[in-house]
N, C-alpha and C positions, 0 to 999 in steps of 0.2 A: 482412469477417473470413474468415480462413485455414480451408479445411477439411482438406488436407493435415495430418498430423502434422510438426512441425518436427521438424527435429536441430539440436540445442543440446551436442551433441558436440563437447567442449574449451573448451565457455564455462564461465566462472564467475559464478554468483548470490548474491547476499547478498540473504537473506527477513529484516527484522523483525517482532516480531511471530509469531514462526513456529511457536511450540510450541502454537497452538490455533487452530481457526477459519480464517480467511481465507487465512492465514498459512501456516499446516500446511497446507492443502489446495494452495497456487501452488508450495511449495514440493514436494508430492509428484508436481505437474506439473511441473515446470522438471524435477527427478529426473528424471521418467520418460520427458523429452523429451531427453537425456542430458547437461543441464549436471550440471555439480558443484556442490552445494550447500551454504552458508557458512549454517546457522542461526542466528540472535541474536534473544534473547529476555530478558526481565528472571526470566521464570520459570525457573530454573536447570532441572529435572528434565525440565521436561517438553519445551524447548530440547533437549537433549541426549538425548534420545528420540528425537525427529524427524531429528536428526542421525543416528542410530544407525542405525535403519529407514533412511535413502535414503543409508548408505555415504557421509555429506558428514561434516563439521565446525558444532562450535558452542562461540557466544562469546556470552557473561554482555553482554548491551547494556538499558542504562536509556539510552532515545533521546532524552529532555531533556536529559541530558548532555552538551555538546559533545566533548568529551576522549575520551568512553568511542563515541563515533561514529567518530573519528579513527582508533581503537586497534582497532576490529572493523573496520574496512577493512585496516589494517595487517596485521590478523591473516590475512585472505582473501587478500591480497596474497601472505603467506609461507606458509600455509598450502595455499595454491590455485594458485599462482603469478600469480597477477593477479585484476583483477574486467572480468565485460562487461555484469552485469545488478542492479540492482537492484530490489528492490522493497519500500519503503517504505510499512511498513504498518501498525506498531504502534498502537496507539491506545485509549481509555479514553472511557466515558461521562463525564459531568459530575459529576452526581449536586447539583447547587446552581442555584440562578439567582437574578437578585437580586430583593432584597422581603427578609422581617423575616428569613430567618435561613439570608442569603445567607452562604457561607464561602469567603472568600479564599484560602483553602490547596487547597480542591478544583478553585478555576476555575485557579491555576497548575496544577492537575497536568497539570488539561484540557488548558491550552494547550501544556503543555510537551512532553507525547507527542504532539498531534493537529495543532502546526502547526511548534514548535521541533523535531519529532523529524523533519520533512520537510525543515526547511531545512538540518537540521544533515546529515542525511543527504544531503541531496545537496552538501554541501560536500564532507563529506567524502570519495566517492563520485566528486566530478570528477576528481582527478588518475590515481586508480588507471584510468580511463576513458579518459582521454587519452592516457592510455602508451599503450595497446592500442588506437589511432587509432580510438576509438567506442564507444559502448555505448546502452543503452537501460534508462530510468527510468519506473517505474509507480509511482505513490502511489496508497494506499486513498483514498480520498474518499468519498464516499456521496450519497445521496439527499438527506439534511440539504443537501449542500453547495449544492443547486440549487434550493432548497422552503425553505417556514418549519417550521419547530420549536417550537413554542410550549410543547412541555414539557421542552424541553431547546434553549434561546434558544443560550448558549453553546456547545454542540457544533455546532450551525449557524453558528455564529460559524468554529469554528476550520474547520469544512469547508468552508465559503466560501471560507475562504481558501485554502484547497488546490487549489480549483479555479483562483481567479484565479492562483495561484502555478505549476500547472501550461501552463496558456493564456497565460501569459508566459515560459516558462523554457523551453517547445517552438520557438519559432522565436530567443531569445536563446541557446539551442545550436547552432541547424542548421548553423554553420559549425565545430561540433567534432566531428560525426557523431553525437552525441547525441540520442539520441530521448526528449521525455519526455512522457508520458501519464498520465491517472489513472482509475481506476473509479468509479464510483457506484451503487452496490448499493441498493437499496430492506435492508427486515427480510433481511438473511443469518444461515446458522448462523457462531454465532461465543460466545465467552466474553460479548460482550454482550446477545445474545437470549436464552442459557442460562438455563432455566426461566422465560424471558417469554415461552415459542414461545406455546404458547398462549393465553394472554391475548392476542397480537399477532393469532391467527388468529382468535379470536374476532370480528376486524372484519372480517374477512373479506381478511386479507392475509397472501397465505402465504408460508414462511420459502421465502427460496430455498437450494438446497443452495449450501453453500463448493464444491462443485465445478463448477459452474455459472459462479461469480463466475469461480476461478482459470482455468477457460478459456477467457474472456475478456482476463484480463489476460496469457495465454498469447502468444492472439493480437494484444496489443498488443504485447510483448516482442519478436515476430519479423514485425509490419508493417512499416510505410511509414509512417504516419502521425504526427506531432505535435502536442503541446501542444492534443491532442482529453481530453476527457470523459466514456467510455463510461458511459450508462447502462444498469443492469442491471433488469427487475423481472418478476414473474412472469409465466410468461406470453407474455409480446412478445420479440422479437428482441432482443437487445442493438443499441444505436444512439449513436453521435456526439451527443452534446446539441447541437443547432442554437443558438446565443446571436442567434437573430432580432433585428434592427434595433439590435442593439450592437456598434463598432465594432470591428476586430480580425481575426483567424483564425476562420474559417467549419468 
């Protein structure tokens, strides 16, 4: 990882997810490493805040949406004059899992921000990428994605698949100049730890700050590397998750 500060001077980013937490923090780095930043968030005010503070733009994105993925790329395109970065982040707990009073409406929401909002975004996301011969793609992932969950089965579920979605979509780009990458953060500050800080530390696990994560995924942003993993957690260096005796990208 980079110790250098980048210049991200004349790139453009699209942050989801970006009015809070993980979100607002990658995007205050991408700002201040000097891309122009395209906020999308389903929370209208607090979206258009973050916009406000880093001088970028924002667009109203519910990232289960296919349509409304399409149309916030669109809008960075015209607004920004292109895109070179993504980071695909939005995401929601579960709040269900099954047994007597499992609910089918919350494990769609689940899936539809935590693994439809990654696919749909990077659909959307390839062409505006293309034009601009490259870019580079970082999805949130987590901890859950590489560990079991037993109290939140489902959100391990969808971040799994983030990982495996990343770990194949890194070298099925390498010939578009595409970089893509994902984070895995153990407990970060974010709209999901909000007022669990505590209780979490109580076991002795501490929140890592959102800006800790974001400069990581900084540094994945302006690496070399693909379709890596980074884990994050307190404490230890941020590192590559080794997928030991499984086939694939090391």
């Amino acid at each position: 990882m980079g110790t250098m500060s980048p210049d991200l001077s004349g790139k453009v980013a699209l942050v989801t997810g970006a009015a809070s937490g993980l979100g607002a923090a990658t995007a205050r780095a991408l700002a201040g490493a000097g891309a122009t930043v395209v906020a999308a968030d389903i929370d209208e005010a607090g979206g258009a805040a973050i916009a406000e503070e880093l001088s970028g733009h924002f667009v109203v994105l519910d990232v289960s949406d296919f349509d409304q993925n399409v149309a916030a790329v669109a809008f960075a395109v015209e607004k920004a004059g292109g895109l070179d970065l993504a980071h695909l982040n939005a995401g929601v707990l579960t709040g269900t899992l099954p047994g007597e009073d499992f609910d089918p409406a919350l494990y769609r929401r689940a899936m539809g921000a935590n693994i439809d909002g990654v696919v749909y975004g990077t659909q959307a996301v390839l062409p505006a990428m293309k034009e601009r011969g490259g870019g580079s793609i970082v999805a949130t992932a987590s901890l859950g994605g590489l560990a079991a969950m037993p109290y939140e089965p489902i959100y391990a579920a969808n971040k799994h698949a983030v990982v495996g979605f990343t770990r194949s979509m890194g070298p099925a780009l390498a010939e578009e100049n595409i970089r893509f990458n994902a984070i895995c953060p153990g407990f970060a500050q974010s709209k999901m730890t909000a007022g669990a800080g505590e209780a979490i530390e109580q076991f002795g696990v501490p929140i890592i700050p959102a800006e800790t994560v974001a400069d990581v995924a900084l540094d994945l942003f302006t690496g070399d590397g693909t379709g890596e993993c980074w884990v994050i957690q307190p404490g230890r260096d941020p590192l590559a998750f080794r997928f030991r005796n499984v086939p694939g990208p090391r």
